[in-house]
N, C-alpha and C positions, 0 to 999 in steps of 0.2 A: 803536268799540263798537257792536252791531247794537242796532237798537231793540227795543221790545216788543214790535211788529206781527211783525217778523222773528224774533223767536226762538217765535212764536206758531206762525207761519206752517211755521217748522224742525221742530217738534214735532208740527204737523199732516201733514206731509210724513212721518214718519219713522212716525205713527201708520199712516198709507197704507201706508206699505211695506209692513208688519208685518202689515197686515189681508190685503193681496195677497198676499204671503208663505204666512201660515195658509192663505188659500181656497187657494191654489194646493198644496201637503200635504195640504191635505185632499180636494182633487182626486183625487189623485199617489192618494193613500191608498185613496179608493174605487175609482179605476181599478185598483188591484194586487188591492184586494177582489174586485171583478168580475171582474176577468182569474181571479184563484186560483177564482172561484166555479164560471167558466166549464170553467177547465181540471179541476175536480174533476168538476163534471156530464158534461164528455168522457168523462173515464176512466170514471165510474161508467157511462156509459153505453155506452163498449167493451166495460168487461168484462160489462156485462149481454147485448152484442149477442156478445161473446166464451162467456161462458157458453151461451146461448142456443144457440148455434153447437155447442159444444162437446156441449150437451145432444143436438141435433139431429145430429151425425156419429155419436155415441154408437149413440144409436137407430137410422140408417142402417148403423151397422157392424154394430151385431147385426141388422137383419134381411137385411142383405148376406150377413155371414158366416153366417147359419142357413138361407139359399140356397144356397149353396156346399156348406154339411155334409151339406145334405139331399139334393141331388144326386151328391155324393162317396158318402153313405152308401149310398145307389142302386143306383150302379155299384159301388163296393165288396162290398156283398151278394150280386149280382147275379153279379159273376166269380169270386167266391170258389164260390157254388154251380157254376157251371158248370167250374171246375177240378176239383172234386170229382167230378163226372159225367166228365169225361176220364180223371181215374186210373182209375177202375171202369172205362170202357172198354177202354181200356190194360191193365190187368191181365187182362180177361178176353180181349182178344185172344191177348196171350202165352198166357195156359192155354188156350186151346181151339184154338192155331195147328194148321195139318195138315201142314207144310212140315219136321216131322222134325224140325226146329231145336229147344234148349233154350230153358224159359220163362226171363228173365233175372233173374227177381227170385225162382227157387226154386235155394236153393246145391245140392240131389241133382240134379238135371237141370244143372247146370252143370258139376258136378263127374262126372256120366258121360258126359257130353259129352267132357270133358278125356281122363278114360281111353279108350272108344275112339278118340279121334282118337289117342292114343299107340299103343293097340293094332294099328291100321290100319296105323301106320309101321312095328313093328315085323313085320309080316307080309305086309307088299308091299314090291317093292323100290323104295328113293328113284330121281327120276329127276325129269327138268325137266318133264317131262311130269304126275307127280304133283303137282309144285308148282305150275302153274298150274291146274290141276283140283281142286285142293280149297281154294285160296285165295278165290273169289267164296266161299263157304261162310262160311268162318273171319273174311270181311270182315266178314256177316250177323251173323254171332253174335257178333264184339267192339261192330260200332253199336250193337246193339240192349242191350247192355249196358251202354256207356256213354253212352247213349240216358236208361237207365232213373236212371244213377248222377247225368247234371245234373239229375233232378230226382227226389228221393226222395222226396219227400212224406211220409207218415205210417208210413217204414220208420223202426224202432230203430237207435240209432245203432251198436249192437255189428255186428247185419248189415249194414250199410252199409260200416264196416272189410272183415268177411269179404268181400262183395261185390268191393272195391278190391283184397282178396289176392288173390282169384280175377281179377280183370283182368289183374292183372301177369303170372299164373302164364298165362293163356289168351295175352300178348302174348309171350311166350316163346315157344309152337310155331313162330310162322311164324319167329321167325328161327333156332329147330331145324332146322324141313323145309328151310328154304333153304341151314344147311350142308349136312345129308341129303343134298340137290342137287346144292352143289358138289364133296362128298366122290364123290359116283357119277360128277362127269364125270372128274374128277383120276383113279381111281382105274383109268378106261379110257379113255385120252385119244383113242386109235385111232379110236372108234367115231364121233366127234367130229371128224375130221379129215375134210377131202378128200381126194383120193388125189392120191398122191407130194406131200402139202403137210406139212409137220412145223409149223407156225404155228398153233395155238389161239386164234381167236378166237371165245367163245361170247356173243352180246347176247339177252337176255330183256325183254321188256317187259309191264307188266301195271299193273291199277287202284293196286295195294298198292305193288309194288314194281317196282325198276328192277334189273336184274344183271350182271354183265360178268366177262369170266375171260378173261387172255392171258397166251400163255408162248409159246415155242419149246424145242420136245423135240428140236432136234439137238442133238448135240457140238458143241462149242466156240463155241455160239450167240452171239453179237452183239448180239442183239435189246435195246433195252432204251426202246426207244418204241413202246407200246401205242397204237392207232388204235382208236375203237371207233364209228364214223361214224351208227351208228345212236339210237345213244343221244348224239353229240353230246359228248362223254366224250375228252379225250385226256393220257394218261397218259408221263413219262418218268422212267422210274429211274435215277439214277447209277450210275456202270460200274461201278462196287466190288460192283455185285450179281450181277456176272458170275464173279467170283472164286469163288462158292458152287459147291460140289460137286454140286447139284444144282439143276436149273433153278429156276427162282421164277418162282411165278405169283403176276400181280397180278389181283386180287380186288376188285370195285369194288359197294357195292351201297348204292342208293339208296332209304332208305323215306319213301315220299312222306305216309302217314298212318296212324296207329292202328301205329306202332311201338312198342318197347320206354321207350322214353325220353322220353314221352309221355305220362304218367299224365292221368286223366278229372279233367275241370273238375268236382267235383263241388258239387252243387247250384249249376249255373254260373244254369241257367235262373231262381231266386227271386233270385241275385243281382245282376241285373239291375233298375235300375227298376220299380217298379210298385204302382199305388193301392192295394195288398192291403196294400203296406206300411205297418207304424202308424205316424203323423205323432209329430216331435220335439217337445220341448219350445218352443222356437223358432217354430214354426210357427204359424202366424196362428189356424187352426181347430184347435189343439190343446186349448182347453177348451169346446169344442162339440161335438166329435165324441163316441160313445160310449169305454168305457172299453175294449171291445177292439180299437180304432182307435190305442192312446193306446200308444208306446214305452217302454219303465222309464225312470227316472228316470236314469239310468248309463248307458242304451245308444247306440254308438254307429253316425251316420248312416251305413248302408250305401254304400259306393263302388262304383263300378262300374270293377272290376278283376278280371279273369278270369284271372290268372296265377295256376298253379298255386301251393299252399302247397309242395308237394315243392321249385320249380322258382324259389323266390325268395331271395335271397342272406343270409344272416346279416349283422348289423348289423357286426362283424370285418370280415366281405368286404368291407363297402363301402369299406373304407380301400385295399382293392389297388387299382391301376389296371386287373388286367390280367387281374380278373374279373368277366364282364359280366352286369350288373343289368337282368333280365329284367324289372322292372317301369318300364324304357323302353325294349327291343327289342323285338321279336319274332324268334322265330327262324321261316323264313320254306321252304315246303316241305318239311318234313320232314328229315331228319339223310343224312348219306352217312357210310360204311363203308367204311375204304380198308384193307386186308390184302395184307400181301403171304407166299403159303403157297409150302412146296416142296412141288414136283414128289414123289409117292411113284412105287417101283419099280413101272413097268411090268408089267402083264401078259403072257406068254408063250402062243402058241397051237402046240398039236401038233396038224395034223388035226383030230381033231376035240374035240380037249381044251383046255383052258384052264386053264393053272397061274397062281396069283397070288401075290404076295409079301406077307406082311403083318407092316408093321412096327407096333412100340409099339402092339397095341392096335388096330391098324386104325386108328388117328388120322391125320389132316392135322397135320403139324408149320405151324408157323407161323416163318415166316422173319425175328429179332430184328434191327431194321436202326434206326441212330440216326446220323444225320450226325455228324458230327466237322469242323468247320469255325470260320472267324473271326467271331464273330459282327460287331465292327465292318468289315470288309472285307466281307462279308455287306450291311450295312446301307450300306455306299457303293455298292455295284454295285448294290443294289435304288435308292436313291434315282437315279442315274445313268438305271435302265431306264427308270422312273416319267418322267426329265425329257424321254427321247428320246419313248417313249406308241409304243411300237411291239410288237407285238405278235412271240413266239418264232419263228414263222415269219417275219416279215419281217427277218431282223436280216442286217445286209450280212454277205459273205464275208469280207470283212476285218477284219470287227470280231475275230474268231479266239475260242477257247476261253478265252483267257488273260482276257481285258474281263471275264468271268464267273464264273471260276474257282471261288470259293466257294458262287456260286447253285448252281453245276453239279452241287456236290455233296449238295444238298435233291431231296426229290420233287417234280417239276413237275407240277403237275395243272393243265387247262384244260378248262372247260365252259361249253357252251353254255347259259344259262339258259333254263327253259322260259318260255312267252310268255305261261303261265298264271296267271301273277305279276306284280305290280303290282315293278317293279323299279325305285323313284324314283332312284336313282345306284346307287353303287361297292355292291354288298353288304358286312358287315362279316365275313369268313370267322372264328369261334370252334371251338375243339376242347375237347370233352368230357372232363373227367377225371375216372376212376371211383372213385379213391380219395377227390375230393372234393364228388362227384356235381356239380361246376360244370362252366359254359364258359368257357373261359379263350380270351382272343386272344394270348398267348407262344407261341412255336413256328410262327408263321405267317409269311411273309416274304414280299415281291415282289409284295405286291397289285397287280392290273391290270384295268381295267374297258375294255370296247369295245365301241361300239354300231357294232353290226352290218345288212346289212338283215332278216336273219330274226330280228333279236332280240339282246340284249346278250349277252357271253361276258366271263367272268369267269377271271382266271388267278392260281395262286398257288402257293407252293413251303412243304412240311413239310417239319420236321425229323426227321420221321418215322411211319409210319401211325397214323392216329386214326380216331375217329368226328369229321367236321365238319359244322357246319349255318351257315347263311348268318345272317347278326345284321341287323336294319334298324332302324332309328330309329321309333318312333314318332311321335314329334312332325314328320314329315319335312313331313306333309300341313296343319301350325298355319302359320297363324291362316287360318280360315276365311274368305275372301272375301267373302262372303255366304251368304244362305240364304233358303227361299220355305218356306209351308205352303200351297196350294191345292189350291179342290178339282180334283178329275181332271178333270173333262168342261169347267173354264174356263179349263184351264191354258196352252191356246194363244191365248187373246186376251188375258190377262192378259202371258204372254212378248212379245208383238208391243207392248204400252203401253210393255213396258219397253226393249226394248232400242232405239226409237226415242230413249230416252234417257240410252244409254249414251254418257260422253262422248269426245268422238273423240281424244282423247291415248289411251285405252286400245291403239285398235285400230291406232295409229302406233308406240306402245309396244312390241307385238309383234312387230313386224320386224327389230328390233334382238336380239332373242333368241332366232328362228325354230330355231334349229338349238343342241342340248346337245352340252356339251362331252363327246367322247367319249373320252378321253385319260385316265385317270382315275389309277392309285392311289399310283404311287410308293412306298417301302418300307412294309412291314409288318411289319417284323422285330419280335419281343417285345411286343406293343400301344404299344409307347411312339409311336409315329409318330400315334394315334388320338387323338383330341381329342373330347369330348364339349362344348365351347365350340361359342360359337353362330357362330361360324368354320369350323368345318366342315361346314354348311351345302353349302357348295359341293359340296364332295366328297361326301358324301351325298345332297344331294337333287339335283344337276344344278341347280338355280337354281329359287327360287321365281318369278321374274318371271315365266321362259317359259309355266309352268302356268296363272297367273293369267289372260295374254294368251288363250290357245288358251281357258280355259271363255268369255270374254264373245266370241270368238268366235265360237265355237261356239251363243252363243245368239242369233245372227242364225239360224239353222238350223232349218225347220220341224218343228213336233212332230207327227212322223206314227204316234204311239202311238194305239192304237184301244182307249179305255176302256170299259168296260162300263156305260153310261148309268144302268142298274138297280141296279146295286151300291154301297155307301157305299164313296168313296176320296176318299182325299188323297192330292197327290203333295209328298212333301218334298223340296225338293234342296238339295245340302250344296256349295258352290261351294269344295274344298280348294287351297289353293298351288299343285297340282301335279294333285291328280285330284277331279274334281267327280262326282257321283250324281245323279240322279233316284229317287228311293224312293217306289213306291207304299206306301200303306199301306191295308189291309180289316181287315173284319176279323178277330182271330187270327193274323193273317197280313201279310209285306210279300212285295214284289215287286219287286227289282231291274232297274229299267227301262232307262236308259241311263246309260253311262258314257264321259265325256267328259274326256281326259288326253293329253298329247304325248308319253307315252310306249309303247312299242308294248308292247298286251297285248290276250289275247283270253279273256273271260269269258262268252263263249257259254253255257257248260255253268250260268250261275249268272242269268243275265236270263231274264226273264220265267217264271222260274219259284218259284212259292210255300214262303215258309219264313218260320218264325216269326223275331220281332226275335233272339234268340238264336244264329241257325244262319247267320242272313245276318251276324251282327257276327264268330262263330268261320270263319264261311270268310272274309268277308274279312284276317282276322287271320292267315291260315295261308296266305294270298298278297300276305302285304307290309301291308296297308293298315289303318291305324287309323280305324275310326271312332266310339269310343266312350273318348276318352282319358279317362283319370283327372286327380284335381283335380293328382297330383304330375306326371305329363308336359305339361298346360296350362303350369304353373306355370313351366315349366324355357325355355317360350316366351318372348322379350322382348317382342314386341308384346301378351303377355296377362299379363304379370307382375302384373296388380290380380288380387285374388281378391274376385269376384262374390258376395255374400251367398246360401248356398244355401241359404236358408230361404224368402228372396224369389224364388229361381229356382225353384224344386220347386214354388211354389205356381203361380208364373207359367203352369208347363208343365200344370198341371191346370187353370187357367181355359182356358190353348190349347185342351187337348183335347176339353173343354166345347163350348165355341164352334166349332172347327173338325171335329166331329163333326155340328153343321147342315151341316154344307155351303155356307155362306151366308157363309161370312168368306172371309177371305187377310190371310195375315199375312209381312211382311217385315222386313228386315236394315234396321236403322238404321246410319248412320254417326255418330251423334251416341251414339250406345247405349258406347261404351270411353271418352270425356268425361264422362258423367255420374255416373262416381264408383260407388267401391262396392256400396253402397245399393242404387242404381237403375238400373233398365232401360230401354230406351229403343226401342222396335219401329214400325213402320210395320201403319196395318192398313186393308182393304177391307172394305166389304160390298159383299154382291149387292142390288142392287136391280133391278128390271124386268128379269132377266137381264142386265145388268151391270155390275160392278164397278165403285163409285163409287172418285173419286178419292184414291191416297196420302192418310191422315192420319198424325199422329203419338202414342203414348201413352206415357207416361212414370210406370213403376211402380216403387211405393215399399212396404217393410213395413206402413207403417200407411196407407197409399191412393193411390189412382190417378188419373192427370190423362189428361183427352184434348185436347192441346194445340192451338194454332190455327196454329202453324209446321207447316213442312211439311219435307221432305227438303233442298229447296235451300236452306231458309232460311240466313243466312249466321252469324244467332248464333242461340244458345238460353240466352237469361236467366234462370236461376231464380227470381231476385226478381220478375222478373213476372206469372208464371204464376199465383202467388195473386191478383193483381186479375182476372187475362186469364179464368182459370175457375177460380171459386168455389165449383160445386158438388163435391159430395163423393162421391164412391167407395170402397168399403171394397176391392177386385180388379179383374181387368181384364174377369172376369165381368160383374158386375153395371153395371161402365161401360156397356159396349157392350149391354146386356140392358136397362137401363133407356133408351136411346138407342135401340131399336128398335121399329118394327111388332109389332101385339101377335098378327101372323100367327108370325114372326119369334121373336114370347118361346117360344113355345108350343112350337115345335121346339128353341128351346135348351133348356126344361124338361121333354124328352121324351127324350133323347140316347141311343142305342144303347151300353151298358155296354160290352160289348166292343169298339166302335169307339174308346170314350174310353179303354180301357185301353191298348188296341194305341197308339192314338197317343201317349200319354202316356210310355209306355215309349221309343217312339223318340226324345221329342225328350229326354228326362231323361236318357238314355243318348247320345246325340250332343252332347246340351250346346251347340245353335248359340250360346243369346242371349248365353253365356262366351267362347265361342272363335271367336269371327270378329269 
């Protein structure tokens, strides 16, 4: 039993606990009080430094973006007036011309225009001779008409119709006068012959159009392959056309532009990018700007797609395969015209008379010819030729009639393509059908592509004469490689920084692909053999690699362009798959400067010579070459499959133009720019300092503000969680980054900016879309 001392002692023990216990609780307790007090005074005090912040970006963004307005509003007012003073130009040139030509925006001068040139025909006699002499004329007066139709400005839209009816109706003579033509040779083949030769072969060559006419006027002729060496042209009719009672001429005529089937890009020129345009809903300075800056509420953002409304497919058609959707081809020089006509009776000479026979009307019958064959037998012998890659003239002697039988009996056409054209692989041969104003690829067979040394030759077999035009891929030239904005006169010490830093697997790379594969089409029968999958690639473009290889070599290569030190220029270069540019840019105006591509073309007639962004994107569009894709041809790319925010891009391209109208920036291709998501863009950019180019940084632009990062190009990550400690400061564009970041010699020229320089620029890069597609 414990004593008294000891249950005293237990009591006093158990009090201790109990007192230890409570301090320590009540420790515990204040310590949780403090910590909560502590954690509350934190947040309260984030979000006061979060507020604060947020007050301060605020106030930063509106006076960022009322820099931006105020400079857009500038240049905006500024081109707007001076387009105004170009129509008035423009109009009063046409009215006061002295060159006899009709004004093209008055329909009675246009419309007497038409009757006498019909009057003319009908009172002089037709002849090749007239045909090439009034054609430079008729060339004049359809430009200048459909000159006037891409941009009609403050014309009503009822005239604007008339104006289109009259183009069509004015696109019709010339391929009047060129029957007229061929009805007077046909009609005296004699006059046209060499002596003791009965073989007709007539070649015309001319700006507009191409011509050809062959027949043989003996009995019981043979002939049934047409040579026409001049134009590059060779023709073989199957023998069943020998059985016709009278001869048959084949009829070959190629219109290279401003033909019938052709209609005017109208108002192609406003629908092109440009600051004139009112900003969307979307857009960052859409409630700063004034109210006629500001797009309806409904309307939607203009694209840049220049394909005809006549010339694009019904949402039906797109379910055929085997009708081709002109808003990703192009059709690519102008359309060919294959007829084959009879022979009419001969003219009879007595001394000094001349009896003529005239049948139905004086008309050219036209000779009705439609193969009759296997189409799968057909489709084995074309896939067969495709696997040998030999071309009709090489085919051994043994192979015999019988290996081809079915082809034998299509029209064989082979041509040599001109060099005037950007020809990235096989062309896609389509024929026109007039009942359903489409181009269809059925009825085409035997495709065959060959690179040659003067240039690629293209071979194929109809089912029977058509109008055919060559089909190309847009998307041939995606995803762009790179791309540069500098100004002109630093654009050779800027080239030399870089390609010391080109890495050397590029330039190993290319040896393994030096030479395209020239072999090309195997069957074509029906379209079904064509593949718009990202697998036929090959066959179409001849290989992205090889292209890519030749521009970065190409840029070891000095730039021996001689700029005009005086003049505001930027040079943009577009580094494509397959064919890269240099584009000056002034202003009003660009200037096609070099073109660098491994495939053989010669565009002499289009470098270094002045033409607005407009005229330089339709000719190259009318020799193969995209450079102004739409968001639907980017989209169809696998490497560009993300769709880029183009609310963020369109703004992007106006701070560009801003800044790269000092002359004082350069801006480049990031590779980190298709990782950063949606949203954001991601570019590389210089300044000039002391005359030169400080080194690569990186800037990474968002809708609601802009970072200038402290990575660089090599860096090996880019963390987005870090960037908010790395820089802090706030940016409302990529403007005012770089504007508050410089010399206040520096601001002064970006707050002074040539309107029409920032326009011209602005246009090209919104229309080429590099910071999307590369």
């Amino acid at each position: 039993m414990k004593s008294r001392k000891q249950l005293e002692a237990q009591q006093r023990y158990k009090k201790e606990q109990e007192e230890r216990q409570r301090i320590k609780n009540e420790e515990l307790r204040l310590e949780m009080e403090r910590r909560r007090r502590e954690q509350q005074e934190k947040e309260e005090h984030e979000a006061r430094i979060k507020k604060e912040r947020q007050i301060r970006e605020v106030e930063l963004c509106r006076l960022h973006c009322e820099r931006s307005t105020a400079l857009l509003t500038l240049c905006t007012s500024s081109v707007a007036s001076w387009a105004i003073q170009q129509w008035q130009l423009k109009k009063f040139y046409w009215c006061m011309r002295c060159d006899g030509l009709p004004d093209p925006g008055h329909l009675p001068q246009l419309n007497a225009y038409r009757y006498r040139w019909i009057e003319n025909s009908q009172n002089t006699e037709p002849c090749m001779e007239r045909l090439l002499s009034r054609a430079p004329e008729f060339n004049q007066v359809l430009h200048d008409l459909n000159d006037l139709l891409e941009n009609t400005h403050d014309i009503p839209i009822n005239q604007v119709q008339q104006l289109c009816q009259m183009q069509r109706e004015l696109s019709k003579l010339l391929n009047q006068e060129i029957e007229a033509a061929v009805k007077s040779v046909l009609s005296d083949v004699e006059r046209h012959l060499l002596p003791d030769e009965t073989q007709l072969n007539v070649q015309t060559c001319s700006k507009l159009f191409t011509l050809a006419l062959g027949t043989d006027t003996a009995k019981n002729s043979s002939l049934t392959l047409h040579d026409f060496p001049r134009l590059g042209v060779r023709l073989d009719l199957p023998q069943i056309v020998l059985t016709n009672a009278k001869p048959v001429v084949a009829s070959f005529v190629w219109f290279k532009e401003g033909h019938y089937l052709e209609p005017p890009l109208i108002n192609g020129v406003p629908s092109l990018p440009s600051i004139l345009h009112p900003l969307t809903e979307d857009d960052p300075l859409y409630n700063l700007v004034p109210e006629n800056m500001r797009a309806k509420q409904k309307e939607v953002p203009i694209d840049v797609d220049l394909v005809p409304v006549a010339q694009r497919g019904s949402p039906a058609d797109d379910v055929k395969a085997d009708i081709l959707d002109l808003n990703s081809y192009l059709l690519v020089m102008g359309i060919l015209e294959l007829q084959l006509l009879q022979l009419p009776v001969q003219p009879r000479r007595f001394a000094d008379w001349t009896v003529a026979y005239l049948e139905d009307g004086d008309a050219i019958k036209t000779y009705e010819f439609r193969a009759i064959f296997s189409e799968s037998g057909a489709a084995r012998e074309a896939e067969k030729a495709g696997k040998r890659g030999k071309n009709d003239d090489d085919d051994d002697p043994g192979d015999g009639k019988e290996s081809n039988e079915e082809l034998r009996k299509l029209i064989s056409f082979k041509i040599k393509l001109p060099p005037t054209a950007f020809w990235l692989g096989c062309p896609r041969p389509v024929i026109y059908r007039k009942d359903s104003g489409t181009w269809k690829t059925k009825g085409v067979w035997d495709v065959r592509f060959f690179e040659e040394i003067g240039g690629p030759t293209v071979q194929f077999r109809l089912e029977e004469p058509a109008i055919v035009a060559f089909a190309q891929a847009k998307r041939l030239n995606l995803p762009l490689q790179g791309w540069t904005l500098v100004p002109s006169h630093m654009r050779s010490s800027i080239i030399n920084s870089l390609v010391s830093k080109v890495p050397a697997e590029a330039a190993k790379g290319s040896n393994a692909n030096e030479t395209r594969g020239a072999g090309g089409g195997g069957a074509g029968g029906g379209g079904d053999e064509w593949s718009d999958e990202e697998g036929s690639d090959e066959e179409e473009g001849g290989g992205r690699g090889n292209g890519t290889a030749v521009v970065e070599e190409a840029a070891d290569e000095p730039d021996e362009i001689e700029y005009d030190p005086e003049a505001r220029s930027i040079t943009l270069t577009l580094n494509g798959a397959i064919v890269s540019l240099d584009i000056e840019i002034q202003e009003h105006q660009v200037l096609l400067r070099r073109v660098r591509t491994s495939v053989i073309v010669n565009v002499q007639d289009l470098t270094n010579r002045a033409m607005n962004p407009f005229e330089l994107i339709k000719s190259l569009r009318r020799r193969g070459l995209e450079i102004s894709p739409s968001h639907e041809v980017s989209s169809a790319v696998e490497e560009l499959a993300k769709n880029k925010s183009r609310a963020v891009e369109n703004h992007l391209y106006r701070c560009l133009a801003i800044l790269a109208a000092s002359e004082k920036f350069s801006f480049l291709h990031s590779r980190w720019n298709q990782m950063a998501g949606d949203e954001n863009f991601v570019l590389q950019y210089q300044k000039l300092e002391n005359e030169t180019m400080s080194p690569p940084a990186l800037a990474q632009v968002s809708l609601d503000r802009t970072r200038l990062l402290p990575y660089n190009e090599s860096s090996l990550s880019l963390e987005q969680e870090n960037v908010k400690d790395v820089e802090p400061q706030f940016y409302a564009d990529l403007l005012n980054a770089l504007f508050e970041s410089s010399p206040i010699e520096l601001r002064n020229q970006i707050l002074d900016p040539s309107p029409a320089f920032v326009d011209t620029i602005y246009t090209m890069l919104a229309a080429t879309r590099p910071a999307s597609t590369a």
